[in-house]
C-alpha positions as CSV (number, residue, x, y, z in Angstrom):
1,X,0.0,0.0,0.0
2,X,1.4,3.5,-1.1
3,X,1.4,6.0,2.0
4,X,0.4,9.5,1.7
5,X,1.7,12.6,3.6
6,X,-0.6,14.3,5.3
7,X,1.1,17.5,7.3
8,X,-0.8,19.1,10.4
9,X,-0.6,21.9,12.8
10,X,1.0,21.3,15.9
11,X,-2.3,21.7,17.8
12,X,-3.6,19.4,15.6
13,X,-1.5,16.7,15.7
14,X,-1.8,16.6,20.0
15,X,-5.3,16.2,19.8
16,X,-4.8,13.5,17.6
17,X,-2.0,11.9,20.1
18,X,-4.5,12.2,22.7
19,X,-7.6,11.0,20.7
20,X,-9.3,14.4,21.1
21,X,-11.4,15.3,18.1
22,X,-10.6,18.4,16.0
23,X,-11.5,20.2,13.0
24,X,-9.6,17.6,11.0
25,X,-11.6,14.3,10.7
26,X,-8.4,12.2,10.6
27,X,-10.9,8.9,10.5
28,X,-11.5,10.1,7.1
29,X,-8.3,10.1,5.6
30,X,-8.1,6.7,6.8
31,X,-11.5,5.6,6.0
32,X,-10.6,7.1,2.4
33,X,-7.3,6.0,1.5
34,X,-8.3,2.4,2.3
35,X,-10.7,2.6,-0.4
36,X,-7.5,3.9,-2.9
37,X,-4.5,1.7,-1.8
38,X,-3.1,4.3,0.6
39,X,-1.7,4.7,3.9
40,X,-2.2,7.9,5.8
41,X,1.1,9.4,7.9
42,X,0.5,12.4,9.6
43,X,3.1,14.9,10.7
44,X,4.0,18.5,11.7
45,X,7.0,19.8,10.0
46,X,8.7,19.4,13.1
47,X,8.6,16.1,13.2
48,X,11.2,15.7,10.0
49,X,14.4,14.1,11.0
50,X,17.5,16.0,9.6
51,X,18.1,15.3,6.3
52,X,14.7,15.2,5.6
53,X,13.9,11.3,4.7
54,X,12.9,10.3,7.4
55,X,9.8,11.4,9.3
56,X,8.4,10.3,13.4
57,X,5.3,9.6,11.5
58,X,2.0,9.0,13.5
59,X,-0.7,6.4,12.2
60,X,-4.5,6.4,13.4
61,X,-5.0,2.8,15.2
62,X,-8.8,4.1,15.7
63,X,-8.6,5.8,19.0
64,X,-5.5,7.9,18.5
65,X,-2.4,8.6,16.8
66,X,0.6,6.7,17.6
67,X,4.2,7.3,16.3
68,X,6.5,5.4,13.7
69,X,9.7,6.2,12.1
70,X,9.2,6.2,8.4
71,X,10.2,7.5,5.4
72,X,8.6,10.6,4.2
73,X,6.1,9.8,1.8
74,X,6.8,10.7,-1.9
75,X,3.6,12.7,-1.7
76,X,2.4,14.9,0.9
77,X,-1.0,17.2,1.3
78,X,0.1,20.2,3.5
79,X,-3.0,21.1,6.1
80,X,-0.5,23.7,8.3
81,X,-2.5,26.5,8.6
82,X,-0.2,28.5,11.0
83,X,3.7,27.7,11.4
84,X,6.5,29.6,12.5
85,X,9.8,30.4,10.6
86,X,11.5,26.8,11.3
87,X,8.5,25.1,10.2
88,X,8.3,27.1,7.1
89,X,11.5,26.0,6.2
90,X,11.0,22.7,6.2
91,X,8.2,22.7,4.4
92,X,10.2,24.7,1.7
93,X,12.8,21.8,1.4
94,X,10.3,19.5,1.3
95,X,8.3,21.1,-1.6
96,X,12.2,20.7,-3.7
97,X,12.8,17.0,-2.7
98,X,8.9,15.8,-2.7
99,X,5.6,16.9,-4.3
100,X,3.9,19.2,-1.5
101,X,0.5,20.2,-2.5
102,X,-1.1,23.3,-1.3
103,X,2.5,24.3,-0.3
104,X,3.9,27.7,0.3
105,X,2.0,30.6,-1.4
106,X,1.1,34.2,-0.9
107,X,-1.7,34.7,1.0
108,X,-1.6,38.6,1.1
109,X,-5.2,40.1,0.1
110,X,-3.8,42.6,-1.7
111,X,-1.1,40.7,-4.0
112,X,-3.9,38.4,-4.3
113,X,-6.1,40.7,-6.1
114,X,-4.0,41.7,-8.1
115,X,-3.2,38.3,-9.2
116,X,-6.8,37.5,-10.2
117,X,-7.7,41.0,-11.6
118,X,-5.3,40.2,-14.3
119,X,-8.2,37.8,-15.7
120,X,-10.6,40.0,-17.4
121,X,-13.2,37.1,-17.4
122,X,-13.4,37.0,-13.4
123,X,-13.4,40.8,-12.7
124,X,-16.9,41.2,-12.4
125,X,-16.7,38.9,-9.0
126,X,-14.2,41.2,-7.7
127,X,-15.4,43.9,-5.0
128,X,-13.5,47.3,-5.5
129,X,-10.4,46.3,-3.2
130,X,-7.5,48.9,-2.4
131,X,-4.4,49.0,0.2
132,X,-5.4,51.3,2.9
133,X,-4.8,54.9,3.2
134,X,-6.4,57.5,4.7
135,X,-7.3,59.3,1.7
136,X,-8.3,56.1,-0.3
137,X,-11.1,55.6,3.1
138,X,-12.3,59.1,2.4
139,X,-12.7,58.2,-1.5
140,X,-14.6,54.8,-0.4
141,X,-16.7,56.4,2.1
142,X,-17.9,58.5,-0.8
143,X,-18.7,55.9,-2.8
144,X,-19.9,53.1,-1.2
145,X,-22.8,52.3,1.9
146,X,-20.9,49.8,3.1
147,X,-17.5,49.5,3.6
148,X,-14.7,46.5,4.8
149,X,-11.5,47.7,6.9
150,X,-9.6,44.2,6.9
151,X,-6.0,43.1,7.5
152,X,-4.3,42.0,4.4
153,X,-2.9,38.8,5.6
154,X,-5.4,37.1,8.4
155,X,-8.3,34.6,8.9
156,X,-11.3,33.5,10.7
157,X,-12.7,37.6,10.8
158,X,-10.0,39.0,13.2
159,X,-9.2,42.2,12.7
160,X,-12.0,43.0,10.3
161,X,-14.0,46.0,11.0
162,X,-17.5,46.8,8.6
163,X,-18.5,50.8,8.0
164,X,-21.7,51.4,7.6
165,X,-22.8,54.9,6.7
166,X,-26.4,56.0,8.2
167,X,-27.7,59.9,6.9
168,X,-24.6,61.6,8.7
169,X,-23.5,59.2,10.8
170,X,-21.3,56.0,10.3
171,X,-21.6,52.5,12.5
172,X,-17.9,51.0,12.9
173,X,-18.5,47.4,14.0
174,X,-16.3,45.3,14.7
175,X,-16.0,41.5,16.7
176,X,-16.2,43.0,19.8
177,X,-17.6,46.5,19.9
178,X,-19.8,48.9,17.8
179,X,-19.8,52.6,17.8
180,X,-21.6,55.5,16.2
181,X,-18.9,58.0,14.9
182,X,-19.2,61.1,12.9
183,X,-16.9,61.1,10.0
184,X,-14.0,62.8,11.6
185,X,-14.1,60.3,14.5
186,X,-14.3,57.7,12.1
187,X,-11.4,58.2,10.4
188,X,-9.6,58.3,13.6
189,X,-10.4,55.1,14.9
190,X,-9.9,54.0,11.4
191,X,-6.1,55.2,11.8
192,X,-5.9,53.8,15.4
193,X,-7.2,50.4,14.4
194,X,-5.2,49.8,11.4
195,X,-2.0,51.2,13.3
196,X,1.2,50.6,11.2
197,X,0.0,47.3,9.8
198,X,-0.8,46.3,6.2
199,X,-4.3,46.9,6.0
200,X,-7.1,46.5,2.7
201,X,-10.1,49.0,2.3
202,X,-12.6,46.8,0.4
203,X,-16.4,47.8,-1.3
204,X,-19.0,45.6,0.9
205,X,-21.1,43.8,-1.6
206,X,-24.9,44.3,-0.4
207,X,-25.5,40.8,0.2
208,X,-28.6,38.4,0.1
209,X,-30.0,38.0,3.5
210,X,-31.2,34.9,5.4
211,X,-34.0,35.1,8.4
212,X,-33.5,39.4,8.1
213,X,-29.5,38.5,8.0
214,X,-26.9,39.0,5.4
215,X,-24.8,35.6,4.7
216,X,-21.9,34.8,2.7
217,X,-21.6,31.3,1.1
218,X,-18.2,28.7,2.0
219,X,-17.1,27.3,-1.2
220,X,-14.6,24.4,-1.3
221,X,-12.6,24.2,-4.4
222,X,-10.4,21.4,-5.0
223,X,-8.7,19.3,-7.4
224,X,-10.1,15.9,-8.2
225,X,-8.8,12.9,-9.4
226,X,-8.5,13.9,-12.9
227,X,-6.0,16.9,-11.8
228,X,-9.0,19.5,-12.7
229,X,-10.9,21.4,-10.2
230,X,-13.9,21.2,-9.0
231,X,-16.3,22.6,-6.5
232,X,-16.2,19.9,-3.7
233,X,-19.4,21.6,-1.5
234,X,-21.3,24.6,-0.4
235,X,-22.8,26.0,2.3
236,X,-24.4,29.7,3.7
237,X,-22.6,31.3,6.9
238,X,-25.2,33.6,8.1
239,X,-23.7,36.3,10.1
240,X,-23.7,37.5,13.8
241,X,-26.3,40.0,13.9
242,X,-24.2,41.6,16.8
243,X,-20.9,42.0,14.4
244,X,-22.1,40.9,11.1
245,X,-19.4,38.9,10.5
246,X,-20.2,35.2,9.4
247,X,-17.2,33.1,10.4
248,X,-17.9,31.0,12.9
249,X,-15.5,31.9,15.4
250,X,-17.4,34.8,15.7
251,X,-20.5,33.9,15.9
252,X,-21.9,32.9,12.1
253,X,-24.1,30.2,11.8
254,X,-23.4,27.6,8.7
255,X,-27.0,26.4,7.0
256,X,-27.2,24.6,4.1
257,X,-27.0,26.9,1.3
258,X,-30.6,25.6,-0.7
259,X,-32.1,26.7,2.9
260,X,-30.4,29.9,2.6
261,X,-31.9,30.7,-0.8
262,X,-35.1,29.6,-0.6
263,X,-36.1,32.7,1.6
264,X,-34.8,35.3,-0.8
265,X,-34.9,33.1,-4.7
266,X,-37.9,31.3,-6.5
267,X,-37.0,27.7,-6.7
268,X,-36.5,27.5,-10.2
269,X,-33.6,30.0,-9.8
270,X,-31.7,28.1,-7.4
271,X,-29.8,25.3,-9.5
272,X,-28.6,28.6,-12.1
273,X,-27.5,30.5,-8.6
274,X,-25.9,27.6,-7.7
275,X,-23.7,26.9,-11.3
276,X,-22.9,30.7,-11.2
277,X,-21.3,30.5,-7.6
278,X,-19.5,27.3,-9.0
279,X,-18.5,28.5,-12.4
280,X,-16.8,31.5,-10.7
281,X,-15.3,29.4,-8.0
282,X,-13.5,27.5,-10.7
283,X,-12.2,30.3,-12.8
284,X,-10.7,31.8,-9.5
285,X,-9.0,29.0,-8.5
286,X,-7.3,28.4,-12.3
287,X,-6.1,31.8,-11.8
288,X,-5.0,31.6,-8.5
289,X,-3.6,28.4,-9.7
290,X,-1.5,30.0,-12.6
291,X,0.3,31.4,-10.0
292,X,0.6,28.5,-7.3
293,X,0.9,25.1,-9.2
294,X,1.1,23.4,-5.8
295,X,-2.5,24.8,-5.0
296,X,-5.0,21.9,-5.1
297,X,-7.4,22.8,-2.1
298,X,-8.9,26.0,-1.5
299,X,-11.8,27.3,0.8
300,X,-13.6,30.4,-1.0
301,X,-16.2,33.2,0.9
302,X,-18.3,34.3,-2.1
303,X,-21.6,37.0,-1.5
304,X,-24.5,36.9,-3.8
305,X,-26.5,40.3,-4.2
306,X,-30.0,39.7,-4.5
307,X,-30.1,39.1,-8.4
308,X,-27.7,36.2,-7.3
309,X,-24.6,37.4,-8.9
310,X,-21.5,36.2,-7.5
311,X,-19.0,38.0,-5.8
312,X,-15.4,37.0,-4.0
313,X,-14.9,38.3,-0.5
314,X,-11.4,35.9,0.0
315,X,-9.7,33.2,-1.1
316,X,-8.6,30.8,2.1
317,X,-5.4,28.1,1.2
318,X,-6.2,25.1,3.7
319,X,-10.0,25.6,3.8
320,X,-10.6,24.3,7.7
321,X,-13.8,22.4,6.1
322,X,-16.1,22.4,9.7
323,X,-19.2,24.5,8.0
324,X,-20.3,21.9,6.1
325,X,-20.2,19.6,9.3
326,X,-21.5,22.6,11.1
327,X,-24.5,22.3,8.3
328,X,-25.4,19.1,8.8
329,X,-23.6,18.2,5.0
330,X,-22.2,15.5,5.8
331,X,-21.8,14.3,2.3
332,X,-19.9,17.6,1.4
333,X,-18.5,17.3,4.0
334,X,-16.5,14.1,3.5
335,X,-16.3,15.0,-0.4
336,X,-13.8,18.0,1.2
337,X,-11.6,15.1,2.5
338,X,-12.2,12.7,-0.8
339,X,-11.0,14.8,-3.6
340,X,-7.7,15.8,-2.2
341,X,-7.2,11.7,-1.1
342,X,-8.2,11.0,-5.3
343,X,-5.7,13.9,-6.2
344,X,-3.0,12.4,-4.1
345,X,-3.6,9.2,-5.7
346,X,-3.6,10.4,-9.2
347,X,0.1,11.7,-8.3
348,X,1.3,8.8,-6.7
349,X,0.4,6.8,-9.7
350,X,2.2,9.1,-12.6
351,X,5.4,9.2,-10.6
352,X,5.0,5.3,-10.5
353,X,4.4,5.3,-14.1
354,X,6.8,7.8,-14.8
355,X,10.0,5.9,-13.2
356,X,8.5,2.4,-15.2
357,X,9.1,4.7,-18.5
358,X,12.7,5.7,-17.1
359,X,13.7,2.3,-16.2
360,X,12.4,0.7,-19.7
């Protein structure tokens, strides 16, 4: 049986030792690669011996991880959502001895952007996105209702703060606090909350709304078993009527997606909403991966408006995968953990096929 790499954050990979559950359904990468002839190791980077071929793998005997010494898998899936610079590293020499997918990219907002603006066919999904500055914050204020103040490298919502203008008056809300400002007063928190940090001003897309609250939609995009991607699941975060934010560290709620929509769409309009979120997903994540080769799992936020158009809000490498579960889709959810098992597979196989041709 071929073995498969599967690399995890540190926190991860304790809970695992101890047989506490996670956000990563490690059963189903075992479960999974029975089914395609492969073994599951899991790792943190830190767990490379020196030299980097050999590995204190851990293996799932069905109550927890336990450790091995192996040798690293030919092919790994890298799930480290957070490492520090010694862990980057390693993952950087592994990407030049092994194939890493989903390795090291840029996760910036900004660069980003800029990345997939270059495609004229996936502008249209874009919302207005710039770095911040004070005057470009005036010029958006101008423009736009509703405005996003948002760190250009982070996750799960922190950091974010939403602007909402109201007559002369503007609401800044953020995760923990909202205040009524006027504009002046405004800008100043603005400057104290972005500090001398990298910062994006973004256009808030007015989004459909679920139950009298605005919701976002989860979009895994991954590649399959025939190398092309393909939208794996989706489901509605509906957001925190206290911070409007959807993520559900901060109080979101995931509901499946055909439940969201049925409150604001006719039913005959929901399989076209549908292929329109999916069709953009897609295109995105060609882009992105023009860029990236290694990329071969991405989680997506994408807004509708209420004609259903599409729009991108971020692009998240490593999607953490819990809002399906969270949903109750639990076939979505183990498709999230399938495709990337079949894409594995599919790479195993060529290199095996690859070093018959060599050796003929």
């Amino acid at each position: 049986m071929d073995r498969i790499g599967i690399m995890l954050d540190w926190g991860i990979m304790q809970r695992g030792i101890k047989g506490d559950k996670s956000y990563e359904c490690i059963p189903y990468y075992v479960e999974i690669g029975k089914e395609l002839g492969l073994e599951p190791v899991f790792f943190h980077p830190s767990h490379v011996y020196p030299g980097d071929e050999k590995v204190k793998g851990f293996f799932w005997n069905g109550n927890r991880l336990i450790p091995r010494l192996v040798y690293i898998p030919r092919v790994i899936h890298n799930r480290v959502l957070t490492g520090d610079g010694r862990s980057r590293s390693t993952i950087q020499r592994l990407s030049r001895k092994k194939t890493v997918f989903n390795g090291l990219v840029v996760r910036d907002k900004r660069k980003v952007h800029q990345m997939l603006w270059k495609n004229e066919q996936i502008r249209q999904h874009l919302p207005h996105t710039v770095p911040y500055s004070g005057e470009q914050l005036r010029q958006f204020l101008d423009k736009y209702r509703i405005v996003y103040v948002k760190p250009s490298i982070g996750s799960v919502g922190i950091g974010v703060a939403r602007i909402e203008r109201h007559g002369n008056e503007y609401r800044f809300i953020s995760s923990k606090k909202q205040r009524s400002l006027t504009r002046n007063q405004l800008l100043g928190v603005v400057r104290k909350w972005v500090g001398n940090k990298r910062f994006l001003i973004q256009q808030g897309i007015p989004l459909a709304r679920y139950r009298g609250k605005t919701f976002d939609i989860r979009v895994s995009v991954q590649k399959n078993g025939e190398r092309e991607w393909t939208v794996s699941g989706l489901v509605a975060k509906v957001a925190n009527q206290q911070n409007k934010l959807s993520n559900l560290s901060r109080g979101g709620r995931a509901v499946p997606l055909t439940e969201a929509i049925a409150e604001t769409f006719p039913p005959e309009a929901h399989p076209q909403i549908v292929e329109k979120i999916s069709e953009a997903a897609v295109k995105i994540a060609k882009q992105y991966g023009n860029h990236f080769p290694s990329l071969a799992d991405l989680g997506m936020d994408m807004g509708i408006d209420d004609q259903g158009n599409p729009y991108l809000i971020e692009v998240n490498v490593r999607d953490q995968r819990y809002s399906f579960f969270k949903a109750g889709e639990k076939a979505m959810f183990k498709q999230t953990y399938r495709h990337p098992m079949e894409y594995a597979h599919t790479l195993i196989y060529e290199q095996r096929a690859r070093k018959k041709r060599q050796l003929a």
